[in-house]
C-alpha positions in Angstrom: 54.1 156.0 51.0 52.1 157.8 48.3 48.5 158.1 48.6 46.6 157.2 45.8 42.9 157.5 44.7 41.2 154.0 42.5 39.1 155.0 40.0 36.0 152.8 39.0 35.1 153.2 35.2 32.1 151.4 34.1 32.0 152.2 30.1 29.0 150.7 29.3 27.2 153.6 31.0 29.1 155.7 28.6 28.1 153.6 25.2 24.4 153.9 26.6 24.2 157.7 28.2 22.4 158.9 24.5 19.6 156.4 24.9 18.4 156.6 28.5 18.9 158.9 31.4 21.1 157.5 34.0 21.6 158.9 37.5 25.4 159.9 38.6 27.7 157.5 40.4 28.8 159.6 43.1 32.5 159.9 42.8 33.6 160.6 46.5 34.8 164.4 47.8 38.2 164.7 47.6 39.7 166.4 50.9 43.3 167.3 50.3 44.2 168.3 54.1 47.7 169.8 55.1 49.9 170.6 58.3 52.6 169.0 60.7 55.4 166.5 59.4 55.4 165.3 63.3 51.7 163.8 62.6 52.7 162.8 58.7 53.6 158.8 59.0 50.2 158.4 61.2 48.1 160.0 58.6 49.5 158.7 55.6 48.5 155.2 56.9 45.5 156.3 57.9 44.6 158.1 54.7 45.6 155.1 52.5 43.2 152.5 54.7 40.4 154.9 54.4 40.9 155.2 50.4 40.9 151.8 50.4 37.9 150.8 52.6 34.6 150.2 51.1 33.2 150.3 54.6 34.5 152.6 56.4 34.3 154.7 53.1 31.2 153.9 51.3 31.2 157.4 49.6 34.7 156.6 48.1 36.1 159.9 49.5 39.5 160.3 48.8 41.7 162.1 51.5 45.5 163.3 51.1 47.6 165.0 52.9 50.9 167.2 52.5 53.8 167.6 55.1 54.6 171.1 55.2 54.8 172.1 59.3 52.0 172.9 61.4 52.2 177.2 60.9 51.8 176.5 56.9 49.0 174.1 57.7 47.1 176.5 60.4 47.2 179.4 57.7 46.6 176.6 54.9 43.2 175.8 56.4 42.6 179.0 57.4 42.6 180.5 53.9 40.9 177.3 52.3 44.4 176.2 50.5 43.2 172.4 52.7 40.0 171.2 53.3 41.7 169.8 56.7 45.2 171.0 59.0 46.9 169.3 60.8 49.1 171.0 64.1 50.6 170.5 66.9 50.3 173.8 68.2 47.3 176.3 68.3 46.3 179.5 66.8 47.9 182.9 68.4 46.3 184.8 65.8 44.1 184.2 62.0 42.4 181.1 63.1 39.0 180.8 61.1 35.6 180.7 62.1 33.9 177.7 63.4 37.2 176.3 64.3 37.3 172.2 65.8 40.2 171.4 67.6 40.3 167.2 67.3 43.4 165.4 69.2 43.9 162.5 66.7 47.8 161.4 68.1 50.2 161.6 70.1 53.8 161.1 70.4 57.1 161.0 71.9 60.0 164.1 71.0 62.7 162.0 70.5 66.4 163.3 71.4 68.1 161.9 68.2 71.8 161.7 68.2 74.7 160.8 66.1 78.3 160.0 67.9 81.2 158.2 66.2 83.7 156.4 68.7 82.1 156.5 72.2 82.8 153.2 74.0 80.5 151.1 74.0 79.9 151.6 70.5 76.0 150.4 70.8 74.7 151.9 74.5 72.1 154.2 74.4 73.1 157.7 75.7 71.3 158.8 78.8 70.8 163.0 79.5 68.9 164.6 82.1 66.3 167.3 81.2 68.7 169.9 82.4 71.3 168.4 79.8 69.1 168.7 76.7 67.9 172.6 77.5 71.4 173.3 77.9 72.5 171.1 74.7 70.0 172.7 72.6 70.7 176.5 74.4 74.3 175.9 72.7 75.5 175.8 76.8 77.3 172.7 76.2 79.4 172.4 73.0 81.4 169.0 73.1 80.4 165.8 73.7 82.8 164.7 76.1 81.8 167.3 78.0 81.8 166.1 82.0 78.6 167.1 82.4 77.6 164.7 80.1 79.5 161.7 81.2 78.7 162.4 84.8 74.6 161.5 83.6 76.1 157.8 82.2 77.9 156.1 84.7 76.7 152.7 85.1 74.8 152.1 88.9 72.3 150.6 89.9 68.6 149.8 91.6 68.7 147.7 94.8 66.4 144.8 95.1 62.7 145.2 95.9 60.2 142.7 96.2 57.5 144.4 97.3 55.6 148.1 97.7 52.6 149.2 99.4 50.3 152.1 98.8 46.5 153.2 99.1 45.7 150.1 99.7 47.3 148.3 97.0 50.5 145.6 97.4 52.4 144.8 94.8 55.0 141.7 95.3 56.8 139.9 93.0 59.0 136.5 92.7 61.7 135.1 90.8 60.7 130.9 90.4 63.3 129.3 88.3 63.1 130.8 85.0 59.7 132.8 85.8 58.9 136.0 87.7 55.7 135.8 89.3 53.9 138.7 90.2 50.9 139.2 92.9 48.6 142.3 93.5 46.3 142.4 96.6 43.6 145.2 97.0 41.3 146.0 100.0 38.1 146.8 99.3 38.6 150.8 99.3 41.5 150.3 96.6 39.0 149.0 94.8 36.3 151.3 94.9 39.0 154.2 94.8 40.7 152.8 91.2 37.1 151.2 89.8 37.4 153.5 86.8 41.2 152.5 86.5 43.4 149.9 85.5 46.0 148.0 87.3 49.2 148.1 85.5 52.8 146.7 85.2 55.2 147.3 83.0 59.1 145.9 82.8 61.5 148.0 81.4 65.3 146.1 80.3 68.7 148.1 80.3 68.5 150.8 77.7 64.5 149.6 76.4 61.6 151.4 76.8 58.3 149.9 78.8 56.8 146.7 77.8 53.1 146.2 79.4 52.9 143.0 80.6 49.8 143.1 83.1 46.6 145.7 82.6 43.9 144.8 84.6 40.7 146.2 86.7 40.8 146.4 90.0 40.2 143.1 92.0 41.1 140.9 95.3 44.2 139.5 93.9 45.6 140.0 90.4 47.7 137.3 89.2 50.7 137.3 86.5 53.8 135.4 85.4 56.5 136.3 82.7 59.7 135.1 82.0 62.6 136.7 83.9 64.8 138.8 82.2 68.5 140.1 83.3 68.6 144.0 84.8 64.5 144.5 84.6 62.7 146.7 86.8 59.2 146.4 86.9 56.8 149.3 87.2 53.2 148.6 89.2 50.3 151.6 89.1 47.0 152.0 89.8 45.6 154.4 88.0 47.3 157.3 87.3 49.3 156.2 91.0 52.4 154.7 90.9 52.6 152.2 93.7 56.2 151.4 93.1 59.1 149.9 91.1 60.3 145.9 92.1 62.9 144.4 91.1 64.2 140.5 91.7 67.7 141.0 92.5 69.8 144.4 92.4 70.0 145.4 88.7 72.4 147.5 86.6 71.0 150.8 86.0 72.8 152.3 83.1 76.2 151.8 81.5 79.6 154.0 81.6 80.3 155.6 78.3 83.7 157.0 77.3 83.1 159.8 75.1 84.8 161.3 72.2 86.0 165.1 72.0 83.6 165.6 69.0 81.7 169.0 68.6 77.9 169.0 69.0 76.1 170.2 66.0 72.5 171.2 67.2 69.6 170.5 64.1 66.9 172.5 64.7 63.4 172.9 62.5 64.1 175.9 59.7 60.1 176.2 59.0 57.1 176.7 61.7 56.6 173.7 63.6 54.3 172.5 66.1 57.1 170.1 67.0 59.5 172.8 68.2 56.7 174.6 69.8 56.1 171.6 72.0 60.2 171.0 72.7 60.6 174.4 73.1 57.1 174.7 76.1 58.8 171.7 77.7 62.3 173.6 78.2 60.9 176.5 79.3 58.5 175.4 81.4 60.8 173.1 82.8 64.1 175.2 82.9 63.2 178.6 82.5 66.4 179.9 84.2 67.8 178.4 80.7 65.1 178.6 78.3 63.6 181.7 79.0 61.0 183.0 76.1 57.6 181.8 75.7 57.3 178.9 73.1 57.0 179.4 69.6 56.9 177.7 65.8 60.3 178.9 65.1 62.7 177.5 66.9 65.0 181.4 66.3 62.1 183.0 68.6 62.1 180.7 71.1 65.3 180.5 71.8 67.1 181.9 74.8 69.6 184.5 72.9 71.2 184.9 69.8 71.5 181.3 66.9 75.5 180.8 67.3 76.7 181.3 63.9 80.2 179.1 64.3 78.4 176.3 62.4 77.8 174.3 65.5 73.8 175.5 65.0 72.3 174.2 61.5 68.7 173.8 60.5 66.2 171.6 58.2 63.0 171.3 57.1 60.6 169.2 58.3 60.8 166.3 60.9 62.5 163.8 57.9 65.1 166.3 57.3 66.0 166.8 60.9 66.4 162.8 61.4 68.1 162.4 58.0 70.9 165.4 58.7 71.3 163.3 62.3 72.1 160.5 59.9 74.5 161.5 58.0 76.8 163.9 60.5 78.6 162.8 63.1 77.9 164.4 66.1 74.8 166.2 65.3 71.4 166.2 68.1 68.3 167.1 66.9 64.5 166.7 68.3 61.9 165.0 65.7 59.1 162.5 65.8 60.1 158.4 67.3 59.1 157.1 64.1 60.9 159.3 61.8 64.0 158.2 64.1 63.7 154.7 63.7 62.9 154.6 59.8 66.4 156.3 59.4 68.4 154.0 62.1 69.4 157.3 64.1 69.4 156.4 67.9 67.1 158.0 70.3 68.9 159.2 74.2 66.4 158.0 76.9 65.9 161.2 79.2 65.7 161.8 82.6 61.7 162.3 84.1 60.7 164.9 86.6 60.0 161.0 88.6 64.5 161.1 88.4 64.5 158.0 86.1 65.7 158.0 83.0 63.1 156.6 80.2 63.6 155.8 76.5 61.2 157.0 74.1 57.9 154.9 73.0 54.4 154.9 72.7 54.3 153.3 76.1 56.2 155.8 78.3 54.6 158.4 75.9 51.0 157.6 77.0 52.2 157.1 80.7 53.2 160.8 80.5 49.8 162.2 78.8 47.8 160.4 81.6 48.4 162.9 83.6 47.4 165.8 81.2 44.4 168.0 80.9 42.0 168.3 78.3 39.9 171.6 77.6 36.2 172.1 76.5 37.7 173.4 73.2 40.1 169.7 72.9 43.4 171.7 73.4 45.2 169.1 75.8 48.0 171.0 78.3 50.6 168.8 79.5 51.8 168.2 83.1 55.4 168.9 82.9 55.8 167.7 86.9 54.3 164.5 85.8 56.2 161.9 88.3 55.5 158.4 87.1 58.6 156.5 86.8 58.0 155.3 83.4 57.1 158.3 81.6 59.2 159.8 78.7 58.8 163.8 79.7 59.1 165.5 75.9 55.7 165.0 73.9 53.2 166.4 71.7 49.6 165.8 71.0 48.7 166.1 67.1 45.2 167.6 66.6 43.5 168.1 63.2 41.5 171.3 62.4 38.3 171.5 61.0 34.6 173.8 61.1 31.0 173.0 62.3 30.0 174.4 59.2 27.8 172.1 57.3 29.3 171.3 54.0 29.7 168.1 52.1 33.7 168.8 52.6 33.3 168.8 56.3 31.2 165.8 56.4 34.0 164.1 54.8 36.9 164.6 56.5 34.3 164.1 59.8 33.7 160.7 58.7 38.1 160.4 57.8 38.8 161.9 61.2 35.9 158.9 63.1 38.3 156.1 61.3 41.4 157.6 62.0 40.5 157.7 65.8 38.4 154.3 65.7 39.9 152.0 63.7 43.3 153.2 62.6 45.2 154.8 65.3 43.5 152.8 68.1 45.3 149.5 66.1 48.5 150.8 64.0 49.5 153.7 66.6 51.9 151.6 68.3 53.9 149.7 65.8 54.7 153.0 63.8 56.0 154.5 66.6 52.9 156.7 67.7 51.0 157.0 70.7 47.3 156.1 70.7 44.7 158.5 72.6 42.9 156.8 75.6 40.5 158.2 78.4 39.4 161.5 78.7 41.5 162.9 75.7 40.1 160.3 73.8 36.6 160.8 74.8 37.2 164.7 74.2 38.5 164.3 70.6 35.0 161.8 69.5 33.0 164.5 70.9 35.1 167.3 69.5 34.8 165.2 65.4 30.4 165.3 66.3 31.0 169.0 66.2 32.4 168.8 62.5 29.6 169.9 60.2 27.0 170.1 62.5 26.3 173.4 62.0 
């Protein structure tokens, strides 16, 4: 999508300038902003509703914004090349002064894969965390590796009806054609999860989580849904999970025969916030594997020496990640959900600290960020022991970067960055893939965007 700026011309004002003074139409500030391809879909919706909204944008301000990786769009700001940045990972050195940190989205790190000739042709390939730092580590080198097939043999997840815990009791029912649920909470559940919301979600073979009850707390909650084939059904409180159901023993996974094809790892060629969030999650997470500190480039962060047999090849930006995974077979890659889908490229579903394996969405992407942390200056650190069975465990949080200096630019892309939180990403976040900011972060990043240009 190209963002474009309308243009109002009223020539009569023109024909009549020489005879009578005529005060200036203000034309709107144009805040050309740069930074992260991982956050580039969600702005460029964002940025064309805002051009286009008289009332959200009564100054006609016209915003754009250019995908060149969050380290070009740190130093971008920093030097004044964009009036805003865009990141997904923070200054280690040059930031500016008066520097706002606003989380504006966040999203799931999708494992995107190509692979001609498994059997079945159309099931979704399953790898545990330890599997993708070893993948991406160039540790394992063929797809048929036994390591590999070992992580996707079909079993599956006995019957449960009901759970129990702090006070809340989950049950459910399968009636005919309908699956009834029913929550009970004593009084101190309640007053323990008042702030909270009581939430189920299903997840089908080889989907991701569908919310079908969010609630506040109460006596007894009430829901009914159709019933689906091999669906579990995930019930929290809160941030606490109080356990997964399940009407009838259902088939967890499916067994895939593998081809002897040679994995071809695709990793980011230009600084990216992207691989700096991969690369925290493997080594926080496996650091017997992945054992330097995160970084932009994906050469630094990696444990070792890039093999040069061709099985390592790199691209810019997260479309040309997802569009090399397109066109090679047998080539993995980590990049954005949405830029996955547009191209068709299948995402694995991978294994949670929790032991269940979880596709990515914007649903098992926010599960996971409930459990982060937020700091005073909007920086959001992630809980990489995050247990909640329907979390997807490979995230990152976009933020944009602006100043509380007071300038007529600032005040601009404060008012852009209001509607991107308010009224754009709360509404589209979801359907393109992204994950909307709820909560504390939330709270955080509106209080962070009062900061901009406030001297």
């Amino acid at each position: 999508m190209k963002l474009r700026r309308k243009f109002a011309t009223v020539a009569a004002l023109a024909a009549v300038a020489s005879m009578a003074p005529v005060s200036p139409v203000h034309a709107g500030t144009s805040i050309g902003g740069g930074g992260a391809s991982f956050l580039a879909n969600m702005m460029e919706i964002c940025a064309a509703d805002y051009n286009g909204s008289q009332s959200s944008n009564p100054n006609t301000d016209t915003v754009t914004y250019a995908s060149v990786g969050s380290s070009t769009g740190r130093t971008g700001f920093a030097n004044g090349t964009y009036k805003f940045g865009g990141s997904e990972s923070a200054y280690t050195s040059g930031a500016p002064a008066n520097l706002v940190y606003v989380p504006l989205v966040g999203g799931a790190i999708a494992i995107g894969y190509r692979l001609d000739g498994m059997t079945p042709a159309n099931a979704q390939v399953r790898l545990t965390g330890e599997l993708v730092a070893k993948i991406f580590a160039g540790q394992i080198k063929m797809w048929n590796d036994p390591a590999i097939a070992a992580a996707n043999k079909r079993t599956s997840v006995a019957k449960r009806l009901t759970a129990t815990k702090d006070g809340v009791t989950a049950s459910v029912a399968k009636v005919g054609t309908k699956v009834n649920f029913t929550v009970k909470m004593t009084p101190a559940a309640r007053t323990k999860y008042k702030n909270a919301k009581v939430v189920i979600t299903r997840t089908a073979l080889g989907g991701s989580p569908k919310i079908v009850l969010s609630a506040k707390p109460a006596a007894t909650l009430l829901r009914s849904i159709n019933f689906a084939k091999n669906t579990v059904y995930t019930v929290k409180a809160g941030k606490t999970t109080i356990g997964v159901l399940t009407t009838e023993r259902v088939q967890d996974g499916v067994t895939i025969k593998f081809p002897s094809t040679p994995i071809r790892v695709v990793h980011r060629s230009d600084g990216s916030g992207t691989t700096n969030n991969f690369a925290n999650y493997l080594n926080k997470s496996f650091p017997a594997i992945w054992t330097k500190p995160t970084s932009d480039t994906f050469t630094t962060a990696f444990p070792g020496s890039i093999p040069t047999d061709g099985s390592f090849q790199s691209a810019r930006g997260n479309d040309g990640l997802a569009n090399y995974v397109r066109d090679n077979n047998g080539a993995i890659t980590y990049a954005e959900l949405s830029f996955l889908e547009e191209r068709g490229v299948k995402a694995a579903a991978v294994q949670n600290p929790g032991k269940r394996y979880v596709a990515p969405s914007p649903v098992s992407s926010a599960v996971w960020f409930e459990s982060a942390e937020v700091a005073a200056n909007g920086l959001v650190t992630q809980n990489f022991a995050n247990t909640a069975a329907d979390a997807y465990p490979i995230n990152a949080m976009s933020y944009g970067l602006s100043s509380t200096a007071t300038s007529a630019d600032n005040t601009a892309v404060k008012s852009f960055f209001n509607f991107f939180l308010n009224q754009c990403a709360s509404k589209k976040a979801a359907s393109k893939g992204y994950t909307a900011l709820q909560g504390a972060i939330l709270t955080k990043a509106l209080a962070q965007v009062a900061r901009i240009s406030a001297g």
